[in-house]
C-alpha positions in Angstrom: 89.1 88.6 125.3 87.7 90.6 122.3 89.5 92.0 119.8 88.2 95.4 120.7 89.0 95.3 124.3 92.2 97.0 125.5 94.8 94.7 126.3 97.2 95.6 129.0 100.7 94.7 130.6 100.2 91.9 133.2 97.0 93.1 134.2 96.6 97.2 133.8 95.0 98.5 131.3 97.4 100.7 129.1 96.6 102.6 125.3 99.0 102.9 122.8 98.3 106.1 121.3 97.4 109.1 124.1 95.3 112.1 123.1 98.5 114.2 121.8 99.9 111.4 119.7 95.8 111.0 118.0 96.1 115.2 117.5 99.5 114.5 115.7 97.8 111.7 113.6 94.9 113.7 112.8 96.8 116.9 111.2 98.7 114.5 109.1 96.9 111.3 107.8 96.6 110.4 104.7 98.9 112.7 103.3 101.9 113.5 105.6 104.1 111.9 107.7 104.2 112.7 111.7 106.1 111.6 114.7 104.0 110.6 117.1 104.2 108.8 121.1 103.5 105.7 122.1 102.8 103.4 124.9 104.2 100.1 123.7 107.3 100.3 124.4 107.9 97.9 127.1 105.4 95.7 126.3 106.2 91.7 126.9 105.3 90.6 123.4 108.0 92.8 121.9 110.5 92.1 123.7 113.6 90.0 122.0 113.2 86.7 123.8 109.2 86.3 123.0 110.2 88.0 119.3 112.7 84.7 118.5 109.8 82.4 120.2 107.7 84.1 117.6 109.5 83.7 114.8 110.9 80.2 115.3 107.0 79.2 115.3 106.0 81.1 112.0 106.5 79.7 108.3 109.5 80.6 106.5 107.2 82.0 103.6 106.7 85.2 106.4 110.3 85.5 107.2 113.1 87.7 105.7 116.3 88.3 106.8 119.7 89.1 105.5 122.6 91.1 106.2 122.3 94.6 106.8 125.6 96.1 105.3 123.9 97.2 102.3 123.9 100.3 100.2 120.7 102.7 100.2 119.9 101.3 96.9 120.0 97.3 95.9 118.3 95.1 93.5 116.2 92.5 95.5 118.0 89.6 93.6 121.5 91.3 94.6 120.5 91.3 98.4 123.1 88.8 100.6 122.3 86.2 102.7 123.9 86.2 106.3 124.6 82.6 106.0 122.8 82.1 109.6 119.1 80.4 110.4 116.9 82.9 111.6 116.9 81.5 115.4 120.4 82.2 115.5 119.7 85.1 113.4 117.3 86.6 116.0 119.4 85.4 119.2 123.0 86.7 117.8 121.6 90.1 116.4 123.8 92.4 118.5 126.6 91.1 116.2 125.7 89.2 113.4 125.1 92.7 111.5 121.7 91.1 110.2 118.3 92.7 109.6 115.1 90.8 109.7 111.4 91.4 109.6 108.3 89.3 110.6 105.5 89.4 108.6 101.6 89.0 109.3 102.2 88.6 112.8 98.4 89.2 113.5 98.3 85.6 112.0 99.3 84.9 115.9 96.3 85.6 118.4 98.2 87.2 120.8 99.6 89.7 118.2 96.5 90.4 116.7 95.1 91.3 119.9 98.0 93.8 120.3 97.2 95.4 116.8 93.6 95.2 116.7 93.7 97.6 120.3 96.1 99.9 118.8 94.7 100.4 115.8 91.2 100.6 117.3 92.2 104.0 119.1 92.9 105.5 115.4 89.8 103.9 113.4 87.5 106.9 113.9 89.6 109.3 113.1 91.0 106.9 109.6 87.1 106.6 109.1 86.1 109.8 108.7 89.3 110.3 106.0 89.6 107.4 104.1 87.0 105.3 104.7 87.0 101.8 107.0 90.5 100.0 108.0 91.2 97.4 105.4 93.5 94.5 105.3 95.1 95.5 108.7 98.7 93.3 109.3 101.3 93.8 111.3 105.2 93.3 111.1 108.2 93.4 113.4 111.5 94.1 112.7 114.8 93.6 114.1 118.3 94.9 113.3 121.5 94.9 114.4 123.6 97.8 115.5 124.5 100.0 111.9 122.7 98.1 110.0 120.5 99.9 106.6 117.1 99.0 105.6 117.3 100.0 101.6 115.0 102.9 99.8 112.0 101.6 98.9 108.1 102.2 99.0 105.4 100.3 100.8 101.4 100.0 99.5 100.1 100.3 102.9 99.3 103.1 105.4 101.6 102.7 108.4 102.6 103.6 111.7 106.2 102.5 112.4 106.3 102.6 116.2 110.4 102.3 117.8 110.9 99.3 120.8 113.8 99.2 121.6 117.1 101.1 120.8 116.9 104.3 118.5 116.7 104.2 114.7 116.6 107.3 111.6 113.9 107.4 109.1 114.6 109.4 106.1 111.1 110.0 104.6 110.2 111.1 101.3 107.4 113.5 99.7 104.8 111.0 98.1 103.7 112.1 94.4 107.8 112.5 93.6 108.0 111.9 90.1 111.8 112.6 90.6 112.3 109.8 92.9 109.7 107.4 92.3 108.7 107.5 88.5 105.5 106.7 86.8 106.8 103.3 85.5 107.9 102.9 89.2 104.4 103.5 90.7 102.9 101.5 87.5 105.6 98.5 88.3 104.7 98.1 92.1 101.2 97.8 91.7 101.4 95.3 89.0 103.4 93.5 91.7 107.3 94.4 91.6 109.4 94.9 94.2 109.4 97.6 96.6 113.3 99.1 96.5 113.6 101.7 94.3 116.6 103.0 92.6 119.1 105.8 94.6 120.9 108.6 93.9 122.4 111.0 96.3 120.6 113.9 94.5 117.7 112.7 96.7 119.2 113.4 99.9 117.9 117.3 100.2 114.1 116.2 99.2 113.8 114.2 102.4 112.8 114.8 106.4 115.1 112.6 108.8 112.9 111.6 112.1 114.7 109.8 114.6 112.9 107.1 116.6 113.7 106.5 120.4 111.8 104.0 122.4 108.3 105.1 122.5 108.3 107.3 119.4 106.9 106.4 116.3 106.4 107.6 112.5 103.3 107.8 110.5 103.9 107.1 106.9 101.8 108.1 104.1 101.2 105.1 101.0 103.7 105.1 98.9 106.2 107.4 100.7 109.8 106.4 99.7 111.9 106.1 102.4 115.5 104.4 104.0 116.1 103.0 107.6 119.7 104.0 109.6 120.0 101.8 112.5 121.3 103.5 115.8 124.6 101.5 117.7 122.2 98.9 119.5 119.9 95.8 118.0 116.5 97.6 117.4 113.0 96.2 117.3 110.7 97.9 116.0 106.8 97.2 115.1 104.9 98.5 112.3 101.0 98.1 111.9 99.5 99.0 108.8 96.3 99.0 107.2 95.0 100.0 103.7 91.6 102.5 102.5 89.8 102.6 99.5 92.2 105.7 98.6 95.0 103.0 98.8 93.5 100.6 97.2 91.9 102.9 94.2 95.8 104.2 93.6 97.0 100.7 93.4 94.3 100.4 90.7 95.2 103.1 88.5 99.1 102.9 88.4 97.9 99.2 87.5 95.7 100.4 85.3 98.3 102.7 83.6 100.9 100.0 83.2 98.6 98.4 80.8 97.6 101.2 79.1 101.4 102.4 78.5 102.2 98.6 77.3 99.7 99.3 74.5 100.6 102.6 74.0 97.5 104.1 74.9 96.9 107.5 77.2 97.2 107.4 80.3 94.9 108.6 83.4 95.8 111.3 86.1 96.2 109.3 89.2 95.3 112.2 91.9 95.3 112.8 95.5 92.1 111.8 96.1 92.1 108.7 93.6 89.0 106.8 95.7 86.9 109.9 93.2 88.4 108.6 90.2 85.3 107.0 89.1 85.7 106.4 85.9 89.4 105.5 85.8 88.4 102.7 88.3 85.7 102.1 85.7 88.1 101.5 82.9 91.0 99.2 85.1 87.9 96.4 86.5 87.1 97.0 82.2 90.9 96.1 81.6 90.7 93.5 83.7 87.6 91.6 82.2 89.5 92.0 79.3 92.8 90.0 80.9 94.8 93.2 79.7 98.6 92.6 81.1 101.1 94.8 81.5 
């Protein structure tokens, strides 16, 4: 089967994203966030007894789980173990209060399949944004009933799409100085962690959008956000991608580390940062120079 083929349940033919949830995409992407439809909901490669097959054959290197009775805001060193492996992890999550993601899944050639067609539906209208669909991966996560995924930020462009039982996203404005700061930005893309620092303050700068089965959240680079789970064990499966916007950004907050460290000016990082020609100039300069942050 191609990668570019549509895939289907047993044997019909099915797309993930119909022609309202592509409208939805298109009046948002790059820079907001949307809730959008889809079509994967009951697909058999998502569902909780081929997700622990999954995991139990992947390396623990693209594995995390822990407990999921944490605050909004954590250190990653302070983050608790649940004391469990991660098959009984996966196969006792409706009371284990655990949360656990799978990462590159489209390492797996039937989950790349199931990627490659979704994303495929999107790619013209990504193209004539951002540029081609780099670095596409794909991750799955599962959590038990209550459980909170932490605020943080993630480099990539995503569409978080809900499998099974219902979850909140409380999303973020991108370009928030007040909740993500320079030296934040600067931080992650010389290769920090992704949680970032909360206080309640935030609370009236964000949208909630809750996620039933067969809903799903576009998320712009970058945007800060936290994960509520609803009272069930929830799966849910994100494919991302990156753009030479993406990447450029990265470049000048990495860029701008380095520059602060020696006290120099900084640059402007803007909206359209894949223009910054001369910033991106200076950081592959920086970087011939083995500048560090």
């Amino acid at each position: 089967m191609s990668l570019h083929q549509p895939i289907g349940r047993e044997t019909a033919e099915f797309f993930a994203f119909d022609e309202e949830a592509r409208e939805a995409f298109a009046a948002a992407y790059p820079d907001r966030h949307a809730h959008l439809r889809h079509c994967l909901a009951d697909h058999p490669l998502l569902s909780l007894t081929a997700l622990a097959q999954l995991a139990e054959r992947m390396p623990a290197e693209r594995v995390e789980y822990n407990r999921g009775d944490l605050p909004l805001g954590i250190r990653p060193e302070d983050t608790p173990a649940n004391g469990l492996s991660l098959g009984e992890t996966i196969r006792t999550i409706e009371s284990n209060g655990s949360w656990a993601v799978l990462k590159n899944v489209e390492r797996d050639s039937a989950y790349a399949v199931l990627l490659d067609a979704a994303l495929e539906e999107l790619r013209p209208l990504v193209e004539a944004r951002t540029g081609p669909m780099l670095h596409r991966e794909a991750f799955i996560f599962i959590t038990s009933p209550g459980s909170i995924t932490p605020f943080h930020m993630d480099p990539e462009h995503n569409i978080l799409l809900q499998i099974r039982s219902d979850k909140t996203m409380h999303v973020f404005p991108t370009h928030d100085e007040e909740t993500v700061p320079p030296q934040q930005s600067e931080s992650f893309a010389s290769g920090g962690h992704r949680n970032l620092a909360w206080e309640d303050r935030f609370m009236d700068r964000g949208s909630a959008v809750h996620l039933a089965p067969g809903e799903a959240v576009l998320m712009p680079v970058k945007a800060p956000h936290f994960v509520r789970n609803g009272p069930s064990v929830s799966v849910s499966f994100s494919i991302t991608w990156r753009s030479e916007r993406s990447v450029a950004e990265g470049e000048l907050h990495s860029l701008n580390a380095r520059l602060r460290a020696k006290g120099l000016p900084l640059v402007t990082v803007g909206h359209k940062s894949e223009t910054q020609w001369i910033g991106r100039a200076l950081f592959r300069l920086v970087n011939r120079l083995g500048w560090v942050a």
